[in-house]
N, C-alpha and C positions, 0 to 999 in steps of 0.2 A: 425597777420595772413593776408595772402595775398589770394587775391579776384580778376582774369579777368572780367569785363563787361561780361556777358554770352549774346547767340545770340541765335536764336529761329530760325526753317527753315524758307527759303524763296525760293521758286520754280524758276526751269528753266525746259530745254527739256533735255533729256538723254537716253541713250540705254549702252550697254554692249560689253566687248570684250577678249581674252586669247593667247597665242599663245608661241612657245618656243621647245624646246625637246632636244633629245640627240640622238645618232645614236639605239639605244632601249631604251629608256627611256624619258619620260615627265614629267615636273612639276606636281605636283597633277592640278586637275583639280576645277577652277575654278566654282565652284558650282552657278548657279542661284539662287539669293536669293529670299525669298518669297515679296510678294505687300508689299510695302513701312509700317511702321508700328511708327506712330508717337510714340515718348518717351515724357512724359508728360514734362513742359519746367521749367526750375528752376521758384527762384524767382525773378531770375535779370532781368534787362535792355533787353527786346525785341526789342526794336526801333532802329530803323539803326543810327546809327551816321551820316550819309551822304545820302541823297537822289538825284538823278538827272532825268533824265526824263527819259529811260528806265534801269539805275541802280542803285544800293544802294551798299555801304559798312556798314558792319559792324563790330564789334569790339571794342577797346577801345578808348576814349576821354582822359586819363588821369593814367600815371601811375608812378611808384618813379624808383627811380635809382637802378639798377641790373635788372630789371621785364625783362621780353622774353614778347615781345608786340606782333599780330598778327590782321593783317588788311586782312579780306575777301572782295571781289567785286562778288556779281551778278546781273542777271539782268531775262529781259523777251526774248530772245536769246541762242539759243542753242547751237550758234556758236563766242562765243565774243571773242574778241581780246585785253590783257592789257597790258598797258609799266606801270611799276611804275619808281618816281623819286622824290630825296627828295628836297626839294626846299630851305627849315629852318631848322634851329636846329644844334646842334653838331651833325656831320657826326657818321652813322648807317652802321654798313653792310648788304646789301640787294644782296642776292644770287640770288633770283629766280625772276627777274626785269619783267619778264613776265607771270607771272604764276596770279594767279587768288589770290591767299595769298601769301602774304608776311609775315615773322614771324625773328626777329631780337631783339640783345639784346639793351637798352640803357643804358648807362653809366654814363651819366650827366644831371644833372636838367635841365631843359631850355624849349622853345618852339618851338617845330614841325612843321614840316609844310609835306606834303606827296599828292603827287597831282598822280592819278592815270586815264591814258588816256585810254579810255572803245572805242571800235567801234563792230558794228553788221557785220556780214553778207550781210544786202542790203546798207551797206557804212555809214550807220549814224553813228555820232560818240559825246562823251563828253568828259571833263575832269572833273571828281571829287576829291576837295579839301580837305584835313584831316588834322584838326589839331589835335595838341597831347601834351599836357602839363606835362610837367616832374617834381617832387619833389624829393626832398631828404627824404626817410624816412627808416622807422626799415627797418633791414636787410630781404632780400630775402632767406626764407629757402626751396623754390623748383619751381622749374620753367619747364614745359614740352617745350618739345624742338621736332620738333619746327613748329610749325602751318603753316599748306602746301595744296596745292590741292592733291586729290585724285582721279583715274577714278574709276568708278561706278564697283563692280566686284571684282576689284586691291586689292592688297595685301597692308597692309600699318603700320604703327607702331610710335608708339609716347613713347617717354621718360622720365620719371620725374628725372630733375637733382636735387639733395639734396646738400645743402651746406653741404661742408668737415667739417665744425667744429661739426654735428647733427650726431648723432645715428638714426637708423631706429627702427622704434618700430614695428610698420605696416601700410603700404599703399593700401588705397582701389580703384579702378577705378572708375568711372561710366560715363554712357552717362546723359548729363542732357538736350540734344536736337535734333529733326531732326530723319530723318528714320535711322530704328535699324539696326547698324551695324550686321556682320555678322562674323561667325567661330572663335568670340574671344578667346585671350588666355592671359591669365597673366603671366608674369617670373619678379616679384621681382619687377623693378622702368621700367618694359618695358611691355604694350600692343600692341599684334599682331591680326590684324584685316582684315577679308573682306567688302571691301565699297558695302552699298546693293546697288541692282537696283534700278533707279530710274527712272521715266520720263521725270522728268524736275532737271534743277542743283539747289542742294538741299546745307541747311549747317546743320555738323555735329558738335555740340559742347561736348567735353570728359573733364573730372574733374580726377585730382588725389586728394586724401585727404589723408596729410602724417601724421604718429602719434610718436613722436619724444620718444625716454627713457626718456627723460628729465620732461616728462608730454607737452609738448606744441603741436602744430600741426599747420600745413599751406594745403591751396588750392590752387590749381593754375587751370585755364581751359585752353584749347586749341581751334581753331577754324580749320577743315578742309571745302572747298567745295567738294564733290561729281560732281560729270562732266557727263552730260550727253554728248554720245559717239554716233555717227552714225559709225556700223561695219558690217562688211561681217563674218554672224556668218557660214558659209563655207570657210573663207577665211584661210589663210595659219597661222597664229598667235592665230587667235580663236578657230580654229583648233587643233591645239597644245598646248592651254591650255595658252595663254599668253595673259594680258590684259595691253597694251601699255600706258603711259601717252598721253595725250594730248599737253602737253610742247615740244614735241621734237622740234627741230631748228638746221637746218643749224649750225653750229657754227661762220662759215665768211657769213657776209648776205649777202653781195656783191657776194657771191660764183657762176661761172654759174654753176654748179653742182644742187646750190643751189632749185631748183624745182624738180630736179630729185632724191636726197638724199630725201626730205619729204614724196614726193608720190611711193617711186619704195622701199623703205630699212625696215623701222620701222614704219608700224601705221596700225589703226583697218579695215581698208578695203582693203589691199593688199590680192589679190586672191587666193584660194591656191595652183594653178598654175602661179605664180608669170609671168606678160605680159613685164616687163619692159628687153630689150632683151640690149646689148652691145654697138648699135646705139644710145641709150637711155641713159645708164651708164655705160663706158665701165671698164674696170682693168686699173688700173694708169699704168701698163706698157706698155698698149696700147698705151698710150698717152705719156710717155716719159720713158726714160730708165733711167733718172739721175732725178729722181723729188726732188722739194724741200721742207721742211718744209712748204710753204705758201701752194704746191701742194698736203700735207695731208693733210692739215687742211680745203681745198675748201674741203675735201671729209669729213670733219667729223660731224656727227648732235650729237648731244649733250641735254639732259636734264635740264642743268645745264649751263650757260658760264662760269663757275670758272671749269669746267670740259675741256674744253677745252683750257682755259689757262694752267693747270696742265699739260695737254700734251703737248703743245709747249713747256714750259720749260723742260720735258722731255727731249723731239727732241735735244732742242737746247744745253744741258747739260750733259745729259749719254752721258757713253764712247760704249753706245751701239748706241747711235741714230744711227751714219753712218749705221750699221746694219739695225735697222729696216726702215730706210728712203726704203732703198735696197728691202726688205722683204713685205715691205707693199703693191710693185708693183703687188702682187697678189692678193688683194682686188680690191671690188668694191668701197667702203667705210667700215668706223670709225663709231660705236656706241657707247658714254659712255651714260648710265644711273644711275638711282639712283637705280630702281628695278633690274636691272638684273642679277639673281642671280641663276646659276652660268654664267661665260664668257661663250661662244661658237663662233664658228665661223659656219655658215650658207649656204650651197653652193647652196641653193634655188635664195638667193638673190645675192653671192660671197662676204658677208660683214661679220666683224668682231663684234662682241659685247661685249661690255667691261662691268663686274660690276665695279661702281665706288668707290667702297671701297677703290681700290687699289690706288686712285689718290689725295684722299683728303691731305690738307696740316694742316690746319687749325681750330680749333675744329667748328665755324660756317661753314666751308662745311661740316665737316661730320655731325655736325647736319640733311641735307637737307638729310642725307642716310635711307636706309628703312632696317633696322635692323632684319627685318627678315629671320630666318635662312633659309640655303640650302634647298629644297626640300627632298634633299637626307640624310638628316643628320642622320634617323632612320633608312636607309637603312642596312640588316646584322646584326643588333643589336642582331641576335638571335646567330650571329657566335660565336664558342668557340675560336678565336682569332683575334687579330688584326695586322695590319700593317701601319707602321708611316713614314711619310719620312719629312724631315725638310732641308732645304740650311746652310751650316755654313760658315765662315770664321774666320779664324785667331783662330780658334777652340770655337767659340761663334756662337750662332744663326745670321742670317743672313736675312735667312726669315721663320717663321711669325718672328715678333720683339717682342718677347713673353718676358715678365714684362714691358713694355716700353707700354705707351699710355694708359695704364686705361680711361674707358671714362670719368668718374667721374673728371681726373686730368684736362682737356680740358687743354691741351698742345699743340705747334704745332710739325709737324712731320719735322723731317729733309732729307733732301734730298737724305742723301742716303738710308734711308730706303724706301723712296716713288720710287728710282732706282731700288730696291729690288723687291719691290710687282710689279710693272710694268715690269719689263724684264724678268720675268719669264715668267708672264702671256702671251707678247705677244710672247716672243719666241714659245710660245707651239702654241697660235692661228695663228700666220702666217707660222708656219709650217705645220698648217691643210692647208691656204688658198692655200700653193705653192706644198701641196702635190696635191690637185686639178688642180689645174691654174699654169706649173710648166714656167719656162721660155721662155722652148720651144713654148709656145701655145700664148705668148702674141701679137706677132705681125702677126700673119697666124692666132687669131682667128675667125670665121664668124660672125660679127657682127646682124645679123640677129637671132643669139641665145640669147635665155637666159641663164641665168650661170646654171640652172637646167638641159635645153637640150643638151648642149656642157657636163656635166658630165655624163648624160646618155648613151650618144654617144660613152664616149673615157675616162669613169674609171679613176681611180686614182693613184698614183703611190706604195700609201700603197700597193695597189693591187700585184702591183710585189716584194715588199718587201715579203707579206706573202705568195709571192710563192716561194721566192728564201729561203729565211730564218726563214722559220713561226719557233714559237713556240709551245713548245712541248705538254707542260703540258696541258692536258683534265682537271684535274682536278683546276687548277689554271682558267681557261676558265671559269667553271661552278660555282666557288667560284666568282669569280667575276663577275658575274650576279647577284647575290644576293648581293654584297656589292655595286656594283655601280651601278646597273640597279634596282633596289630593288625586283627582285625574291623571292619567298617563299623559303626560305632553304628547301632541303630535308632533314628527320630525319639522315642519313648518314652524310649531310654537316655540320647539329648541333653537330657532335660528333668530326668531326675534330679536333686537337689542333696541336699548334705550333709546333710539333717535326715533323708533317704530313704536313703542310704546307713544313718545312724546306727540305726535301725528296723530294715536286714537286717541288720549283721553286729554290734552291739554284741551283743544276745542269742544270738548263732550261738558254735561249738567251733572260729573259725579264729583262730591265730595272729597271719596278718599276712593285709592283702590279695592278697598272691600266692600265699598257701595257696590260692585260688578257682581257680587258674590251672590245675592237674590237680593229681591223687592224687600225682604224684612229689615235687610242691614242697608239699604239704601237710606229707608225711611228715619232708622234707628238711626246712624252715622248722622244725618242731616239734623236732628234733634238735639243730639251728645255734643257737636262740636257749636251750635250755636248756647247752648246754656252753660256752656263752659266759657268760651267767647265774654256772654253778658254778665254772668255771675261772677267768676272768677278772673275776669281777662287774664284767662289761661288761654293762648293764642297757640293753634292747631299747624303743623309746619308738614308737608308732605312734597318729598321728592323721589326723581326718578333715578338708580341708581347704576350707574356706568360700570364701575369695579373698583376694588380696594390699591389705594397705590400710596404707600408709608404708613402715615400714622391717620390716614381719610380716607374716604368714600369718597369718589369722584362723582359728580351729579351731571346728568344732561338737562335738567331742570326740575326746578322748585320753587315752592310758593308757601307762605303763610298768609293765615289766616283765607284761604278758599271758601269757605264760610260764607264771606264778604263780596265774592264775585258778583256783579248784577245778575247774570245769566242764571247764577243760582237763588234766588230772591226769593221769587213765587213759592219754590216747590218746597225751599228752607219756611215760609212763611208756610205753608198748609200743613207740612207736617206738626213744626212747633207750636201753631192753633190747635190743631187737634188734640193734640197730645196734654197739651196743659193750655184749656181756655182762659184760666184764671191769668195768664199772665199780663196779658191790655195787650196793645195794638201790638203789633210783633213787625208791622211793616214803621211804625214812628222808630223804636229799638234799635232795628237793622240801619235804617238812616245814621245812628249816633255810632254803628261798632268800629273799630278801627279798620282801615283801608286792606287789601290782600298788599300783599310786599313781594314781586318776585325774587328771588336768590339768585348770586354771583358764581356763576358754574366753574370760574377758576379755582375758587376757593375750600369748595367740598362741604360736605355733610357736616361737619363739625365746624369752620371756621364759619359756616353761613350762619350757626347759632346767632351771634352780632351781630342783627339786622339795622341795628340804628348807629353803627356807628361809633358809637362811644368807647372812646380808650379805655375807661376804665373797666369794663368787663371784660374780667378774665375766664379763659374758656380749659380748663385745666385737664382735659378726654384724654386717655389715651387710647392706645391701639386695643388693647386687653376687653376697655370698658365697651367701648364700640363693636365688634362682635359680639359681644353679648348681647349689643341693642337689636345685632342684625338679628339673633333668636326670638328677642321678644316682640321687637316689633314688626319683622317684615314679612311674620304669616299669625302670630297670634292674634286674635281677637277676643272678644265675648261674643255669643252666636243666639241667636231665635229656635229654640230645640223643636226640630219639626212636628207637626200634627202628628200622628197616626194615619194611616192612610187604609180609604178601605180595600179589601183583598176581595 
């Protein structure tokens, strides 16, 4: 049985923060938690491992080969600054080289060495030294994954991974230090948490305790810090219900962006009439019309550095980069974080924000991810049907990569499925950014606006779409407020089912069911799945869903590639003009894309994968992997985070 050195709080200063939304719709809202409420402390090792003159770490001295080690730093400073780096030892992966914890597996017995450079606020600074002595011993049968900072408020989630050769019997949580988390929730080897208030930067220690069929059982602890946060609880993001890391960075330090991307894009005191005007941070297409690779990456801040490596390999690698290199000239900047959950693009600030789900390679990146689900996940749940859309190829899923990646297997991802979840997403998000910011406006913009006032000004281009070509369907409209905005159904929309759906929206001009959602995602959706289509013929597959009966989804119909419908032509053609002119005729293009296909309604959501026919594609789903889909796909989206509105 395996035992972390447990940790006991230790104070710093802290406040709170939230912020996020949708063009109707916001994250639940970040609740203020009650005065700090110490949890009595186990019976381990209180004592810091390391002491310096205004910080300490703590964590562990000593552990055996496989453990997930996790070294915390605080201090008396509200505002500290850390590099970590490893100096001895067999070489570790260390993700988060600045973050307050670091949390990493070791491999091999030997000795450590981890030297963590601390500075304050008024310039003082130390280096504290951490040894760590490694053994060879019994096997590692659960290891939480993986001990991080968290800001005070933040949404956060920790994992207990079980070795593959153990049965679960049952696994219990608990806090065994530090002020009491908040809005807990258990699902299985995963707790989802709010970090409470705090005053000062606090540490929280959590325990899994697994109970094996075999009779045996193991612990494992985890260490997070709490962060205290100076915010503008009026400001734009706390506002909105979003509580920002502390971690963000630049991506390239060297960046001259680099001041402007921290204080003007992502963090707890931007205003919620955002000051930071075009003089300050303008649209890369201000600044050049052919940018390159190094010129996103000066724009990108990042959570994470292995998040912004992800992207450069991107860039440098997809057969879409030329595209979005092109596309991107409509932001201000690149957000990957770990929390942010769902993507949106933002035309308060003109920046995109990316969840980094989609970027990881690696199973220690996606460890650093915060596993908690969409906001919107329950949204609709009361509807009598559903609607599913999934990317295929070659008559196989394509995107999600559904049976592929268990977390449990910690495998790494291959590159073209990390093409997959990336190109979708940005197709849809820079299609928002350049329906605002379209070509036209990038070198006649007035620099003395900000991307708020210059929208206020001079609308969108969705705007003309939904006056040249709105859709039809009312009742599609008000269905989709309750699925993706999360509206109360009325007792009418409770009674709808599939045959009723099929009657508004098969004869209607939308896309997908979340075109219904507003004019941003109509315009966005019609954009994403044609340069998916042409770029990738990644073929877009959406059906109407009846009920689950065995190992399927029962469909009242469906179609791929919708895309391809004549009816939808023109309005596919003005948005993807718009949006990216550079592309040539987009009506010669549409002529060449492959046909729409309806689906075989006997056959279900999963056997209709095989639209061509061919014996030889095997279709390997099961029941398990498929409601999972229904989570991801039948209310998740990426969203348009709405204006600001005046009061």
């Amino acid at each position: 049985m395996k035992q972390k050195g447990v940790v006991f709080a230790f104070l710093l200063m802290l406040t709170a923060c939230g912020g996020g939304g949708s063009d109707t719709a916001n994250p639940n809202p970040a609740r203020p938690a009650p005065p700090p409420n110490e949890v009595p402390p186990s019976t381990g090792d209180s004592r810091p491992i390391v002491e310096g003159s205004f910080s300490v770490v703590y964590g562990q001295s000593t552990a055996v080969t496989g453990e997930s080690v996790g070294l915390a730093v605080v201090g008396n400073d509200d505002d500290l600054a850390v590099s970590w780096r490893q100096t001895a030892g067999p070489a570790v992966t260390i993700l988060a080289t600045q973050s307050q914890v670091i949390g990493f597996d070791v491999r091999a017995a030997g000795e450590y060495t981890f030297i963590a450079n601390v500075s304050q606020s008024n310039g003082q600074s130390e280096s504290l030294t951490v040894d760590l002595s490694v053994s060879s011993g019994v096997d590692i049968d659960v290891n939480i994954r993986v001990d991080h900072a968290v800001t005070e408020l933040g949404s956060a989630s920790l994992h207990a991974q079980v070795s593959p050769n153990k049965s679960i019997s049952s696994i219990t949580w608990q806090q065994v230090s530090g002020p009491e988390i908040q809005d807990v929730q258990y699902q299985d080897q995963f707790v989802f948490f709010n970090a409470p208030a705090v005053e000062q930067d606090e540490i929280v220690v959590m325990r899994a305790e697994v109970a094996f069929s075999d009779g045996t059982s193991a612990i494992d602890d985890a260490i997070l810090t709490v962060n205290n946060v100076a915010f503008d609880t009026d400001g734009l993001f706390y506002s909105n219900n979003f509580i920002i890391p502390e971690d963000m960075r630049a991506y390239i330090p060297e960046s001259p962006w680099k001041d402007a991307l921290e204080s003007c894009v992502y963090n707890n005191k931007i205003p919620e009439r955002p000051t930071c005007d075009f003089n300050t941070l303008p649209l890369i297409g201000s600044v050049t019309e052919r940018p390159t690779i190094e010129d996103v990456l000066e724009r990108t801040l990042v959570s994470h550095p292995w998040m912004g490596d992800r992207f450069r390999a991107f860039l440098q690698n997809s057969i879409t980069g030329p595209d979005m290199l092109m596309l991107l000239r409509g932001v201000t900047a690149i957000v990957i974080s770990y929390e942010v959950k769902p993507s949106f693009y933002w035309v308060a600030t003109g920046a995109i924000y990316l969840d980094a789900t989609n970027f990881w390679e690696s199973a220690q990146e996606r460890d650093t991810l915060n596993d908690q689900p969409d906001f919107r996940s329950d949204f609709g749940s009361d509807l009598n049907f559903s609607m599913f859309w999934r990317y295929t190829k070659d008559d196989q899923y394509y995107y999600p990569a559904l049976g592929r990646y268990e977390k449990s297997a910690r495998e790494n991802r291959s590159f073209e499925d990390i093409e997959a979840s990336i190109s979708w997403l940005m197709y849809h998000e820079l299609s928002h950014a350049n329906d605002f910011f379209p070509s036209t406006t990038w070198q006649n913009i007035d620099r003395n606006l900000t991307p708020l006032q210059y929208f206020q000004r001079n609308g969108a281009n969705s705007d003309i779409l939904d006056t040249r070509y709105p859709l039809r369907s009312d009742e599609m409209h008000a269905l989709a407020q309750v699925r993706f905005g999360g509206e109360t159904p009325t007792v009418a929309q409770s009674r709808i089912g599939s045959e009723d759906v099929e009657l508004f929206f098969t004869p209607d001009i939308a896309p997908s069911f979340y075109a219904y959602y507003t004019t941003r995602e109509d315009y966005a959706t019609l954009a994403e799945r044609f340069f998916m289509l042409h770029r990738l013929n990644a073929q877009a597959d959406v059906a109407i869903i009846d009920r689950q009966e065995g190992d399927d989804f029962v469909i009242a119909w469906g179609q791929r590639n919708r895309i391809s419908e004549p009816s939808l032509q023109e309005r596919t053609a003005f948005a993807v003009s718009n949006v990216y002119p550079e592309i040539g005729n987009v009506a010669a293009i549409q002529s060449q894309l492959p046909p729409p296909v309806l689906m075989n309604p006997a056959i279900g959501w999963i056997g209709n994968l095989n639209l061509s026919g061919s014996p030889e594609v095997a279709t390997p789903y099961s029941l398990d992997v498929t409601l999972k889909e229904r989570a991801l796909l039948d209310q998740q989206q990426p969203h348009a985070g709405r204006p600001v509105i005046n009061r």
